[in-house]
N, C-alpha and C positions, 0 to 999 in steps of 0.2 A: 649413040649414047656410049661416053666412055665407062670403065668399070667404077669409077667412082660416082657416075650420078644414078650406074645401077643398082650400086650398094645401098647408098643412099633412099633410092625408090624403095628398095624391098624392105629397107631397114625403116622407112613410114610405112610400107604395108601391113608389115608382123604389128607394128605398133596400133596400126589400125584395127585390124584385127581381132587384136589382143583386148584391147575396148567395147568391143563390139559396133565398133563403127564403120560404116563403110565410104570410101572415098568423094562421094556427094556429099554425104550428110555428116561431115568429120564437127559433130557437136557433144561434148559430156553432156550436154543436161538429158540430151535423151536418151542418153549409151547409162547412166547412172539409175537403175532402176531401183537400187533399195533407199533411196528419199522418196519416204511418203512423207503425208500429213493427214491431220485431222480438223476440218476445219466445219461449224455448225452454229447455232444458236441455241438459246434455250426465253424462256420468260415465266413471269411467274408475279408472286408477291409476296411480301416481307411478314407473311401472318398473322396480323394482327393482333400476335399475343405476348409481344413482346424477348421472346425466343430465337435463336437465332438458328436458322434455315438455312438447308443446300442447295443454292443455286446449282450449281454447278459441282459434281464427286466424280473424276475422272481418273482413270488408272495411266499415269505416266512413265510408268518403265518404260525403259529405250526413248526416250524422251531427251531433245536436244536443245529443244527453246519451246516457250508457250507467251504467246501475248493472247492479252484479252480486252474489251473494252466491254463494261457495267453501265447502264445508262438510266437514270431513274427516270420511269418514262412516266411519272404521276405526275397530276398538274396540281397537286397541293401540297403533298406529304415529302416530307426528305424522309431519306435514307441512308439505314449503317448500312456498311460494309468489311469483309474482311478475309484475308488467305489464310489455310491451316492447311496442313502436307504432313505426309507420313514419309521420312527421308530412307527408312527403311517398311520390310515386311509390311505389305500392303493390304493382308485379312486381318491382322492382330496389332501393329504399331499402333501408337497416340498418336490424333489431330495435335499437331504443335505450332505455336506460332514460327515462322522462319524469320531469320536477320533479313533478310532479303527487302520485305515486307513486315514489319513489325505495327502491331497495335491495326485500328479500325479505322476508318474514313466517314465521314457522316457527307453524301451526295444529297444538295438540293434538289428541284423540283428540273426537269430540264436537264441536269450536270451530268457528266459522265466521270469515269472513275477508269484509271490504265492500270491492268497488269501486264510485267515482261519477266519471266525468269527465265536464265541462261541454264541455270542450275538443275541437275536433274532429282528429282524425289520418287517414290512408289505411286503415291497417291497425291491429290491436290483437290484441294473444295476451296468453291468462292461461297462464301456464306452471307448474309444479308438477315437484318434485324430492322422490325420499326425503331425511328427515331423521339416516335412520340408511341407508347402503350397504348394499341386499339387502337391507331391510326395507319393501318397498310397501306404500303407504296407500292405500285407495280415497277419494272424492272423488264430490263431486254439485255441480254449478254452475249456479246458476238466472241469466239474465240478461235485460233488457229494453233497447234500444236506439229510443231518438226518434229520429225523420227528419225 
């Protein structure tokens, strides 16, 4: 081996290395340990009292991306829906509505409903209201959250 394809060699080593990777396994996703996530579900229903309700009040600091999918799993009833975030201080801030997401959604019986925010806030709640007063809708919400 001449000195340049030793240079070379040692100069991927350090690099290797330096990653935490070792010469089999030269992959970032598994040398990148600080990308977690949070990924869960919740269910519930719309309470039949016309109020709107927290699906979903999740603390999103250090928060990169969040999708979600809402699904009104009643076979009669539609239902609201809707995003409120706290962009700042996350014990004392206001619920406010975001540009991002403006105003409420009304899901049929069946329908699902998408959140994606890129944007990062303190806090985030999905919130869910009956569409008819003293008609509650049940509700399944799958969510995944990058760090």
């Amino acid at each position: 081996m001449n000195w340049i394809q030793r240079l070379l060699a040692a100069t991927a080593d350090l690099i290797t290395r330096t990653k935490g990777l070792d010469d089999i396994h030269d992959d970032l996703a598994t040398a990148d340990a600080a990308v977690t996530y949070t990924e869960d579900s919740a269910s519930g229903n719309s309470g039949g009292d016309g109020a709107w309700h927290d699906a979903l009040d999740v603390d999103t600091r250090g928060m990169k991306s969040m999708s979600a999918v809402l699904e009104n799993t009643d076979g009669a009833n539609s239902l609201n829906w809707r995003i409120r975030a706290r962009p700042s201080d996350y014990t004392a801030g206001a619920d406010e509505e975001i540009p991002e997401l403006p105003g409420e959604e009304t899901l049929a019986p069946a329908e699902i409903g998408l959140l994606e925010l890129v944007k990062a806030y303190s806090r985030v709640k999905i919130q869910v209201q009956d569409t008819v007063p003293a008609s509650a809708a049940t509700y399944t919400l799958n969510y995944l959250i990058n760090r």
